[in-house]
NUTOR-873868 format. One line per 2 residues: number of its first residue (from 1); for each residue x, y, z of C-alpha. Coordinates in steps of 0.05 Angstrom, whole numbers, plus 5000, padded with zeros to 4 digits. Example, Ala and Ser with C-alpha at 12.3 -4.5 7.8 and 13.67 -1.06 7.14 Angstrom:
<rs>
1 = 5246,4910,5156  5273,4979,5143
</rs>
This chain:
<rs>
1 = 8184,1332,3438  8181,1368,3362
3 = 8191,1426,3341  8117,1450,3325
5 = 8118,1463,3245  8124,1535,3211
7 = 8066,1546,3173  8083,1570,3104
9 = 8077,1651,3088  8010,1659,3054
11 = 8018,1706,2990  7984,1767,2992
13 = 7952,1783,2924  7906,1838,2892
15 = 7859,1813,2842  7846,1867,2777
17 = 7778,1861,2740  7736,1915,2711
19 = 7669,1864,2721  7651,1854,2784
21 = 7622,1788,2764  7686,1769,2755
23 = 7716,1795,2813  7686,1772,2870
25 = 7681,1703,2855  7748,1694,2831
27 = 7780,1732,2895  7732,1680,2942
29 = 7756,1622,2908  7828,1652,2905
31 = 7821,1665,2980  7803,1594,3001
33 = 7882,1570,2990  7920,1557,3043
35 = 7973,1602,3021  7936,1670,2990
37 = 7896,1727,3018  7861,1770,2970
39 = 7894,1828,3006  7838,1870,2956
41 = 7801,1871,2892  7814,1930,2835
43 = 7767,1954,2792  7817,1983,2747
45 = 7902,1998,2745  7883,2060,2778
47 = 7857,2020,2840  7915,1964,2840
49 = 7963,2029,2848  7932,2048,2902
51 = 7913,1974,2932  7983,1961,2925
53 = 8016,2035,2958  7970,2014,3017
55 = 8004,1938,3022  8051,1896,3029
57 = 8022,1861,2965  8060,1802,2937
59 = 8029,1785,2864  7977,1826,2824
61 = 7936,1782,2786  7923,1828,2739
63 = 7861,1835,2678  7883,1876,2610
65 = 7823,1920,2577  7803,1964,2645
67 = 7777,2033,2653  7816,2103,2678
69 = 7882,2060,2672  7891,1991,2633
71 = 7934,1931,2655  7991,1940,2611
73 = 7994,2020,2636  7986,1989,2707
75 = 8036,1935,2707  8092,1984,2673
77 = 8077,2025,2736  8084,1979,2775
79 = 8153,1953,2753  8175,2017,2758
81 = 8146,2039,2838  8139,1967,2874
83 = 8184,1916,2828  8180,1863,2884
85 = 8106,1856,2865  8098,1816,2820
87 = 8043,1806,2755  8007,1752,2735
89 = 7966,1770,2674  7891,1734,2671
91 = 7848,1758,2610  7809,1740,2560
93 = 7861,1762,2507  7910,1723,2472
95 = 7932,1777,2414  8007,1785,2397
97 = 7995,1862,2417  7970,1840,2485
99 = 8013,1788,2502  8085,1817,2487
101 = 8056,1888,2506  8043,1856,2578
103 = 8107,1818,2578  8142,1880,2559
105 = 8109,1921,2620  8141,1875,2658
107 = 8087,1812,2674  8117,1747,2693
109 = 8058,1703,2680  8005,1713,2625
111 = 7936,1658,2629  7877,1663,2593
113 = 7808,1659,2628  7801,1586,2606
115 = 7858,1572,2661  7831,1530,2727
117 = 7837,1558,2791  7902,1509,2791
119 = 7936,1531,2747  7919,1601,2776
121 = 7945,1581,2842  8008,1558,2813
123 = 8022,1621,2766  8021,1662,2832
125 = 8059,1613,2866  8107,1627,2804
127 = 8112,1692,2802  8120,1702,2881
129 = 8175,1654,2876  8213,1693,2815
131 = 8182,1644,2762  8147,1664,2698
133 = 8093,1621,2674  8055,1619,2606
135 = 7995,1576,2593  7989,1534,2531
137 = 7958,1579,2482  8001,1643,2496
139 = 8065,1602,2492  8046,1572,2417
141 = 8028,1651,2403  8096,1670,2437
143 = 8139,1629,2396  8101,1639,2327
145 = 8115,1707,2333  8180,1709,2352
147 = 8198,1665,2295  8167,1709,2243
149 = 8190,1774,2264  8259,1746,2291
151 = 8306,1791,2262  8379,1748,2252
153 = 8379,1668,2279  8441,1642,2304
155 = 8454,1710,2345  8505,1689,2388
157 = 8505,1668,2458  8562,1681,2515
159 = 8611,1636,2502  8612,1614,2568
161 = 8548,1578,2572  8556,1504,2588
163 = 8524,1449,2548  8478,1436,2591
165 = 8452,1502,2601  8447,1508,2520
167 = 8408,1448,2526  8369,1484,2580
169 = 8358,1534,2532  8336,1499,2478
171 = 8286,1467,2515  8257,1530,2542
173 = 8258,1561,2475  8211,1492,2448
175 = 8161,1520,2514  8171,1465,2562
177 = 8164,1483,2638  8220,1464,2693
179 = 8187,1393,2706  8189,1378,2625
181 = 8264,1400,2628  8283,1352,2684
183 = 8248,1294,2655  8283,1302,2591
185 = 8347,1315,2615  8339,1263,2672
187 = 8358,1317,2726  8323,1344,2790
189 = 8279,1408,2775  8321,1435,2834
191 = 8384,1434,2782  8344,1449,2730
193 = 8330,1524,2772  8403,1528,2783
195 = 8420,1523,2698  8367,1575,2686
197 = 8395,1614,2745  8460,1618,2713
199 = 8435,1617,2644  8400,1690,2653
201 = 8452,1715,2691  8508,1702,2633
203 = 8464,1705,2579  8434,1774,2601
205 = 8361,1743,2596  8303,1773,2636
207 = 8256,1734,2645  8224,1661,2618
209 = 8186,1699,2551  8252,1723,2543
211 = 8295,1663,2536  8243,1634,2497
213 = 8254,1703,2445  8335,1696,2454
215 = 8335,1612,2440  8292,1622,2379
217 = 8343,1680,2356  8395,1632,2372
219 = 8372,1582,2329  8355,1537,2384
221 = 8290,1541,2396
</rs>
């Protein structure tokens, strides 16, 4: 007879929007996964604080422009009380002030509102999991930015990076995701995880937005 199978841990997630139109809908679609309950649904940072003091909350999927206390203000907090939860920005804004200021605080995913609930789904997944993610639009924004106000390129790298994880690099820093990466280089995404793995951890990198930063400074990118 089998072994009956383990149902996969369902992600417990706060959603963050100042509209209430917004909101709701987007926590009842959110909630019909098989893997996430909207654990709650915050108003404003104040509220996601709270929500999140009250958990166990996995990922925050978080709005920017809020009342009492925005989501940059919030997610800072955050990184500094509960860094196991995790932020997944979702906003209407795609400035250079908004984006790095959220990726600064500490988010490690940043969609606009034109994102699907898909690619939702899979930016929490993401982030739960340790990932960053960065749709289309805020990647191109990223990297434009970082290449004007890049300060020195060819900033070195620890020498002991491998080949392949320069070539890791270089691919992160020209925004493809871990699939793109593993296609190119002909590799399982599983490897591909275990280069970026050791690629941060050498390299000092923090996150996905900053490798992107660090391969452009390079002169990779």
């Amino acid at each position: 007879m089998s072994e009956p199978t383990e149902k996969p841990q369902r992600l417990r997630v706060v959603v963050a929007d100042d509209q209430a139109a917004v909101r709701e809908p987007l926590a009842a679609v959110l909630g019909l996964s098989e893997d996430i309950d909207v654990v709650a649904a915050a108003a404003d940072g104040s509220e996601v604080l709270t929500a999140v003091a009250s958990g166990p909350v996995d990922v925050v999927l978080m709005d920017l422009r809020m009342p009492v206390m925005d989501g940059i203000e919030a997610t800072r907090r955050l990184g500094e009380e509960y860094p196991e939860v995790a932020v997944v920005v979702l906003t209407t804004f795609a400035d250079d002030d908004s984006i790095l200021g959220a990726l600064s605080a500490g988010a490690r995913g940043y969609l606009t509102k034109n994102a699907g609930r898909q690619d939702i789904i899979r930016a929490i997944r993401a982030a739960a999991a340790g990932q960053s993610v960065l749709d289309r639009e805020v990647q191109d924004r990223l990297l434009a930015t970082v290449r004007t106000k890049a300060p020195v390129l060819g900033q070195a790298l620890p020498e002991d990076l491998t080949p392949r994880e320069r070539e890791v690099l270089t691919l992160i820093g020209q925004g493809l995701p871990n699939r793109g990466i593993a296609e190119k280089l002909f590799i399982s995404e599983a490897t591909v995880k275990t280069h970026i793995n050791n690629l941060f951890a050498k390299a000092g990198i923090r996150d996905r937005a900053d490798a992107v930063r660090r391969a452009i400074e390079a002169g990779l990118g």
